[in-house]
N, C-alpha and C positions, 0 to 999 in steps of 0.2 A: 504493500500500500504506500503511496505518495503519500507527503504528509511536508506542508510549505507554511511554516512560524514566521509572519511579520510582525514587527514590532511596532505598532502606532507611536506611544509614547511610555512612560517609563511602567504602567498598568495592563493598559492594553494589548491585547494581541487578534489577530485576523490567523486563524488556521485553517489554510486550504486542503481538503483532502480528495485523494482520487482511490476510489474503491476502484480494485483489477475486477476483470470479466468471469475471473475465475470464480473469486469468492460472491461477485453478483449472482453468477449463474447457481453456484452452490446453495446461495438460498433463496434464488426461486426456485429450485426442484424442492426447498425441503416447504415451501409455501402453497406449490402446486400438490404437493403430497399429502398436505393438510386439504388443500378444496377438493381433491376428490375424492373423499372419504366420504365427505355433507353435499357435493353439489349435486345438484335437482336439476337433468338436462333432458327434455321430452327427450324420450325415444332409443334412452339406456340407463340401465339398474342404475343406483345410487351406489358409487362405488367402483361404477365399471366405466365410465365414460374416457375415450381415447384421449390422450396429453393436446392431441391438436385439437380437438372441439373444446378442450377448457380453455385453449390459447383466445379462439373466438368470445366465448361467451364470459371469461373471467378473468382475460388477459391484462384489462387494466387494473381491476381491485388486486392481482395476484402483486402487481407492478408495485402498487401504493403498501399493499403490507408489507411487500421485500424492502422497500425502500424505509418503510418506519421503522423497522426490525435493524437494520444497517447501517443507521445513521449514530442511534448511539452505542453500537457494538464497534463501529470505526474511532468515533468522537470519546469514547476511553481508551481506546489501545494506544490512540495517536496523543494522550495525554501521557497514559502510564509511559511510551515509545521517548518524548519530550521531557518529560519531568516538569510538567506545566501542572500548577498546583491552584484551579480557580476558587473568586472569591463567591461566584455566584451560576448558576443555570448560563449558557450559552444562547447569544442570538443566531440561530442558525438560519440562512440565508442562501442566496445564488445556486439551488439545489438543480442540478441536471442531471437526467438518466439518457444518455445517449449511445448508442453504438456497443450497449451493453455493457456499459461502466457506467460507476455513480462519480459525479464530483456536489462537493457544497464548499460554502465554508461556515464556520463556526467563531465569532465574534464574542468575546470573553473579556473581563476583567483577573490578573491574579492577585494572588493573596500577597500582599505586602509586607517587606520585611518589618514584623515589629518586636522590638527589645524592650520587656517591661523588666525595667530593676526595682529594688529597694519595696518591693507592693506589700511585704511583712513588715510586723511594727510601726506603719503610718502614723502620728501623731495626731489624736484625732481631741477637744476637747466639748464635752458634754456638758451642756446649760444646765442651770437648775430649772428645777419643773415642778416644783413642790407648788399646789393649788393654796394661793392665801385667803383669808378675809376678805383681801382687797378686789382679789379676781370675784372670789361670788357675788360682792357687791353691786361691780362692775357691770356682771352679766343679771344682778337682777333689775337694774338701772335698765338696762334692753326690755328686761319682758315688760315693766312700767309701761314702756312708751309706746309696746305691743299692743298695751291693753288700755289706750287712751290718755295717758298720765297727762299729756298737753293740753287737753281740754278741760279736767276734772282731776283733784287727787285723786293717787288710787295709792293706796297704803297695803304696802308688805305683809300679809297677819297670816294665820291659818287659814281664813277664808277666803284668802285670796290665791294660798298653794291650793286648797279644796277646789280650786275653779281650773287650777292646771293639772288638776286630775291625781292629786295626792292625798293623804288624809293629813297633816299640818302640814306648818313652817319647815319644821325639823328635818322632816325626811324629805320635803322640796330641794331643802340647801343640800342635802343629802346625798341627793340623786344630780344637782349639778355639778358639784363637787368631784363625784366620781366620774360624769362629763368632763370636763374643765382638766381634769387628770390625765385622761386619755387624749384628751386632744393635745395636752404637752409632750406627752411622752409620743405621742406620732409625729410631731415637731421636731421634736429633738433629737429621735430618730433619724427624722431627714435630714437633718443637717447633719451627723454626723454622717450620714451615706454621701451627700454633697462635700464633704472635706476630705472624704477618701477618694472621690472620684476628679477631684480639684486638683489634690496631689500626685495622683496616676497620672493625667490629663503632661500636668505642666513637664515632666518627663519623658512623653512618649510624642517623639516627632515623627510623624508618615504622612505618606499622599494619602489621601482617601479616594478608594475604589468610587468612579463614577457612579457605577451601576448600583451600585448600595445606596449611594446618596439618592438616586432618581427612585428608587423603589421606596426607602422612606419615607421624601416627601411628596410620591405620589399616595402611600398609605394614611398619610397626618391629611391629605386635601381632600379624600376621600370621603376621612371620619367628618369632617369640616363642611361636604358636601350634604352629605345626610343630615346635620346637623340642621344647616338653613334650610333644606328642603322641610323638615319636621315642624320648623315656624312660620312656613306657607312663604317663603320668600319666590319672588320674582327669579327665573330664567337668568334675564339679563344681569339683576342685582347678583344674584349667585355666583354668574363666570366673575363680575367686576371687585365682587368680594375674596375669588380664588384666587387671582392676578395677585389682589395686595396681600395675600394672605401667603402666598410661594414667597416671597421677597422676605415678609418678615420670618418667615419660618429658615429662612436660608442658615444662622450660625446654627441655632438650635438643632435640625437635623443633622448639620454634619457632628456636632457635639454627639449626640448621641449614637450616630456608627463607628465615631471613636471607642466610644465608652464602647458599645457593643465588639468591636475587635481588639481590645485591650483583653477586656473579660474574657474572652477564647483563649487568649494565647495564657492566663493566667488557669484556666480551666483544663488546658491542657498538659501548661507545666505541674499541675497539682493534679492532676488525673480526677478531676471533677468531673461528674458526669448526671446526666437528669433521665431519672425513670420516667413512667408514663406521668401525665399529667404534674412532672416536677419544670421548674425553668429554671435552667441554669445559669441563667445571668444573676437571680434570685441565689441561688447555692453558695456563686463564685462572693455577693456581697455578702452573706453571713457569715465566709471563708472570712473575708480580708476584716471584718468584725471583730471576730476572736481572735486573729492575730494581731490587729489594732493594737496604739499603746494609747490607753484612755486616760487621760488628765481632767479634772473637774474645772471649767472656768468658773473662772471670780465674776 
């Protein structure tokens, strides 16, 4: 098999390949040997119909399945043949079956060299998150103004938690408290995942694979898309909302195919791995978690 590696630019690659007649021919006999087993051709048992009347009657489906069957049975060999290591699915393109060879070619991004050092022991420092007095106040100052306090006192008592569905004061402050808790501690959480991914980040120089990027932020304009469709937005407003909305999403998505190719190569040097319904980008931060060096800020 031919097999021609151009080199676009320092990611991409254009691989041309030409399947021989041989190995075309080899499997349309094993394609035609599968259809007449099943083909239904008036005027011979199922099973028995001569190689030339299936040339007629099933000559181009037999074409299309040899040719589906062949493209990525050539499109890995010619990888594993190269030592071309991709970052993503292949655009395969320029597809000809002529004179009983195949040619295509195969349009790829590869995986770029990345060096994560130092990603054990990150310095990471965790806010206090302890719920005060002053937070539940804060937050019952809110529900006040939920319940008219602008127009009319409306005074804090028992009868007033009994109306937001508690029986007092007590267990109202209670139940927000244990809110207000939670919601630090998922705070604070994030931030420390944001000071781990800060300091991966600021160490790890690389191109980023086009194709990654175009797949991200056509997946972010997608969610984006459904979205304004769901509050009856206009056609037009929609496209003129995606336009601004590609522009602004432009750092953010390459940020996070970084983040996302950082995390692989750290999942791979730590033989990280995700079962069903586990995500390992998920794994690899509870990884760098526990190895974290945790400091309490002031």
């Amino acid at each position: 098999m031919k097999i021609d590696v151009k080199k676009v630019d320092a990611l991409k690659r254009e691989i041309y390949f030409e399947v021989p007649k041989d190995k075309v021919s080899k499997m349309m006999d094993a394609v035609y040997d599968s259809v007449s087993k099943v083909a239904k051709v008036k005027g011979f048992r199922q099973g028995k119909v001569p190689r030339n009347i299936l040339v007629n009657t099933h000559g181009k489906a037999v074409q299309e399945e040899a040719v589906k069957r062949l493209i990525p049975e050539a499109y890995h060999e010619g990888l594993h043949k190269e030592n071309i290591d991709p970052i993503d699915l292949p655009e395969i393109t320029d597809v000809h079956f002529k004179d009983g060879m195949l040619t295509f070619v195969a349009k790829l991004d590869i995986r770029p060299e990345i060096k994560v050092k130092n990603y054990k022991g990150i310095k990471v420092q965790r806010k206090p998150s302890k719920v005060t007095d002053e937070d539940i106040e804060k937050t019952l100052e809110i529900f006040k103004k939920g319940q008219g306090a602008q127009e009319k006192e409306v005074v804090v008592d028992d009868a007033f938690a009994r109306g937001m569905g508690f029986p007092n004061l007590e267990e109202f402050k209670g139940a927000l408290a244990r809110q207000l808790q939670m919601d630090k501690d998922r705070q604070s959480r994030s931030d420390v995942e944001q000071q781990i991914v800060d300091d991966l980040l600021k160490d790890s120089k690389f191109i980023v694979p086009q194709s990654l990027l175009k797949k991200q932020m056509e997946y972010r304009l997608h969610d984006a898309q459904k979205h304004y469709k769901s509050h009856g937005m206009a056609h037009e407003e929609i496209t003129k909302k995606l336009e601004e909305l590609r522009e602004q999403l432009k750092d953010a998505v390459e940020r996070d195919v970084r983040v996302y190719l950082v995390f692989q190569e750290i999942a791979k040097a730590e033989n990280i791995t995700a079962q069903q319904n586990e995500n390992v980008m998920v794994k690899v931060m509870e990884f760098l978690m526990k190895e974290a060096n945790w400091q309490e800020a002031k």
